[in-house]
C-alpha positions in Angstrom: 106.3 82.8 122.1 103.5 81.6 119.0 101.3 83.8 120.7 100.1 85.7 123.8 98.8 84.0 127.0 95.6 84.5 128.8 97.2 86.6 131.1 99.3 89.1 129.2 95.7 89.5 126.7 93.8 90.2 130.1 96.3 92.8 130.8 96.6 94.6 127.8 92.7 94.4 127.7 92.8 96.2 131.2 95.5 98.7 129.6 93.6 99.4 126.2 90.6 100.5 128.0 92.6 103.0 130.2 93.9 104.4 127.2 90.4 104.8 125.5 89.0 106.7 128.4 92.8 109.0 128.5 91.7 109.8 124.9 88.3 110.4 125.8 89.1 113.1 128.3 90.8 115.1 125.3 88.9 114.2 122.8 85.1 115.4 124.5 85.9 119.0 125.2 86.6 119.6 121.5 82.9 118.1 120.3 80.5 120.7 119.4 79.6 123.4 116.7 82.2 125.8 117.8 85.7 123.3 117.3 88.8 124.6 115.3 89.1 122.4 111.9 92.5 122.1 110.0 93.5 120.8 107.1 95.9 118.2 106.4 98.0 118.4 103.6 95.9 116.1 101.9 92.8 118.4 102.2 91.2 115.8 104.9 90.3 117.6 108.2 92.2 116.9 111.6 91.0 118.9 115.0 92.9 119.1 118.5 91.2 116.4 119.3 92.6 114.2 117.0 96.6 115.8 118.0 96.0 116.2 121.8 94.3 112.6 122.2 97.1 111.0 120.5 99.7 113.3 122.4 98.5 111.3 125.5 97.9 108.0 124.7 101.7 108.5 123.2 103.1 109.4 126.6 100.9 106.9 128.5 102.9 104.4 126.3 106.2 105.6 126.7 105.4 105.8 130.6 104.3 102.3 130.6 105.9 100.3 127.6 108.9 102.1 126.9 110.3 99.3 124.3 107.0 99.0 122.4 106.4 100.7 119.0 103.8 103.2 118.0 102.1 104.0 114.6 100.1 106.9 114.5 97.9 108.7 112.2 99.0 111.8 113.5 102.5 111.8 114.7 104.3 108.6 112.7 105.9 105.8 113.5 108.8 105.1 116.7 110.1 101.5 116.7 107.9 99.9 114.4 109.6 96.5 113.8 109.5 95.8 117.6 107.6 92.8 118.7 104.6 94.8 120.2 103.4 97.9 118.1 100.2 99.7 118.9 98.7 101.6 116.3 96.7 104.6 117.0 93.7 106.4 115.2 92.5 108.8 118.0 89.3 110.1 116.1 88.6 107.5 113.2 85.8 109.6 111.5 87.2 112.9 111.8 84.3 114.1 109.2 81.5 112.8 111.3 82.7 114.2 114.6 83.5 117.9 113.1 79.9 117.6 111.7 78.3 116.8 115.4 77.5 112.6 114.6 78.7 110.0 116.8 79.7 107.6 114.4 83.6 108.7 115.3 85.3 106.5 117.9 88.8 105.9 119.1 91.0 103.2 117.5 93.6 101.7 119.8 95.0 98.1 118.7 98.2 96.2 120.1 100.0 94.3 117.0 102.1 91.7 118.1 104.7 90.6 115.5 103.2 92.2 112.9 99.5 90.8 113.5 96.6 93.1 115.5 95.8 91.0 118.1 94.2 93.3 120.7 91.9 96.6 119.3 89.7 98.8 120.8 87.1 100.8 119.5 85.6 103.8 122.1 82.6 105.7 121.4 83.3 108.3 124.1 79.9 110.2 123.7 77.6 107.3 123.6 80.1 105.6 126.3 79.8 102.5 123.7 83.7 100.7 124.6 83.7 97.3 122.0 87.1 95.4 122.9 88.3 92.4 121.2 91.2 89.8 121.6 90.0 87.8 118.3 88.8 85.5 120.8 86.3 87.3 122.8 84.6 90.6 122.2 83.0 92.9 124.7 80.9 95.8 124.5 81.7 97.9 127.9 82.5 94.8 129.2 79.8 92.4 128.2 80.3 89.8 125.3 79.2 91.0 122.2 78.6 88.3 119.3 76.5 90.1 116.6 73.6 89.0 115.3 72.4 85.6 113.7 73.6 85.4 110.2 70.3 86.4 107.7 69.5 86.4 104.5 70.7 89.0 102.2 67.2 90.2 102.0 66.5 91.1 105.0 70.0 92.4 105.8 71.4 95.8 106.8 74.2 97.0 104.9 76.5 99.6 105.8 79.6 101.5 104.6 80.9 104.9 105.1 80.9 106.1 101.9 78.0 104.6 99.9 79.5 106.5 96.3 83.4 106.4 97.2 84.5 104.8 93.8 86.9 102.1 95.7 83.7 100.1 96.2 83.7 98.8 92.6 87.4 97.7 93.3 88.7 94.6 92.2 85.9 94.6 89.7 83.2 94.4 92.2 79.3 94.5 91.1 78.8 96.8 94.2 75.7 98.6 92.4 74.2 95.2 92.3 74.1 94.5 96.3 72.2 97.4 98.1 68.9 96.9 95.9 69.3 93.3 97.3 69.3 94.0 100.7 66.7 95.5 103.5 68.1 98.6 104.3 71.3 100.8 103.3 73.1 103.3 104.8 76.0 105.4 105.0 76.3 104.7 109.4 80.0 104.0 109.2 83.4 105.3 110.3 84.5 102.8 113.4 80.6 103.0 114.9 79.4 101.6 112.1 81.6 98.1 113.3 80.2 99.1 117.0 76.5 98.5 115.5 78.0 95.1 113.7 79.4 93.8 117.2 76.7 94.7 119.1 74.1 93.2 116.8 71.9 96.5 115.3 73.2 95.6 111.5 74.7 92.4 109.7 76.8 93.7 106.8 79.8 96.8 107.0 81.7 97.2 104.1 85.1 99.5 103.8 86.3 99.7 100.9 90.2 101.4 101.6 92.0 101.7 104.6 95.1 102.6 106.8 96.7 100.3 108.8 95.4 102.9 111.8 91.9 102.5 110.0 91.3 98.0 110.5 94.1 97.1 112.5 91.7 97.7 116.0 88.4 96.7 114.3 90.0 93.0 113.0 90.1 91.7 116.7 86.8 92.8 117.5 85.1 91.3 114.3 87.1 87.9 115.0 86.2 88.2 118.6 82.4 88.5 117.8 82.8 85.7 115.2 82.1 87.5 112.1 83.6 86.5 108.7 86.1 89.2 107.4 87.6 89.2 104.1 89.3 92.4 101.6 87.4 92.9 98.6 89.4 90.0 96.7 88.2 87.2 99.3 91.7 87.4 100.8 92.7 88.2 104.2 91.1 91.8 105.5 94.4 93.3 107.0 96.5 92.7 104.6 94.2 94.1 101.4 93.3 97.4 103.9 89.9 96.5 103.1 86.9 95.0 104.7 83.8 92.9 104.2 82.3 91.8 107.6 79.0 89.4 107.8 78.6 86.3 109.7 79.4 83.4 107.5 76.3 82.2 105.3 75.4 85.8 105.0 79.1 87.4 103.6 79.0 84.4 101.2 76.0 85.9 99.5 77.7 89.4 99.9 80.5 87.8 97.8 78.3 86.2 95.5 76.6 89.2 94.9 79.8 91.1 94.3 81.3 88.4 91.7 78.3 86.5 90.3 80.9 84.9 87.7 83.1 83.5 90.4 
């Protein structure tokens, strides 16, 4: 099998969703002023939210696809190398939903033979559900295609982190591309790509990334037929990078980036 049918996409579509409103239900009571913070070992903060919403969506799996794998930000990796492996970010944006801003959302994609080609990415407290198949992408069930491609100047650029240092990677001119466009701002973690899809900015740019991180955001982009590249022009997934614009538009982004190229 090259690839999955209509039918097995329409029912892990159904199945994805039900998992994104599982990790809603343990996610939601946690959001507010008064949750619990810990740190990783790493220093980067992780919440019950993030452990109790992945403890479920792990058991829904193991209730429903036994034989599938799992890789998880939180508890690891079970039977990786099997043909379907769904890879789990409960709360991508950990900082923004300890610090009360719905830019978090749930992550949930279904990689067949090493390849996302299902993700989800749940907003549960704007109720904002973005679903691709890198074929179609919905926004709580709707199709989503972004906006019409712009120019640079009059373009909305976002990122997460607008001074992490891995946005001069690979060489990159990053300090030349904000002053070139209409507005910049830091509305990023997985909402920022909700915003993309749904048409409210053109450009979102993350500059390093887990496999937990792009591997549900890649089907939704595709889906809403945006160009995605890593920061070397190459493909997105496998740099753990992103650059996301509809086509005419990311060429200037790239341009920009490496005006000797």
């Amino acid at each position: 099998m090259s690839e999955l049918t209509r039918a097995q996409k329409d029912e892990f579509i159904e199945f994805i969703a039900y998992l994104c409103d599982e990790a809603a239900k343990e996610i939601l009571p946690h959001y507010g002023p008064d949750v619990e913070i810990e740190r990783k070992s790493d220093a980067t903060p992780v919440t019950l939210a993030d452990r109790n919403a992945e403890k479920r969506i792990r058991e829904i799996l193991a209730e429903r696809y036994p034989e599938h794998g799992i890789i998880g930000e939180e508890y690891g990796r079970e039977r990786d190398d099997a043909d379907f492996v769904w890879v789990l970010d409960p709360v991508d944006g950990t900082k923004s939903f300890i610090s009360g801003v719905p830019l978090f959302a749930t992550l949930i994609a279904l990689m067949y033979k090493g390849r996302p080609v299902i993700g989800a990415i749940n907003q549960p407290v704007l109720k904002q559900m973005v679903i691709g198949d890198c074929e179609t992408t919905t926004l709580n069930g709707k199709p989503v295609s972004g906006r019409e491609a712009c120019s640079l100047s009059q373009a909305t650029l976002c990122t997460t982190d607008p001074i992490r240092t891995t946005l001069w990677q690979n060489k990159a001119d990053w300090s030349a591309l904000p002053p070139k466009t209409a507005l910049y701002r830091s509305w990023g973690d997985a909402g920022g790509y909700i915003l993309l899809c749904s048409g409210f900015i053109d450009i979102m740019c993350d500059p390093m990334m887990e496999i937990w991180d792009c591997a549900a955001i890649l089907p939704c982009l595709e889906g809403a037929g945006f160009k995605v590249t890593g920061w070397k022009g190459g493909d997105a997934f496998d740099e753990r990078c992103i650059i996301a614009a509809k086509a005419p538009l990311h060429d200037e982004v790239m341009a920009t980036l490496y005006p000797a190229n």
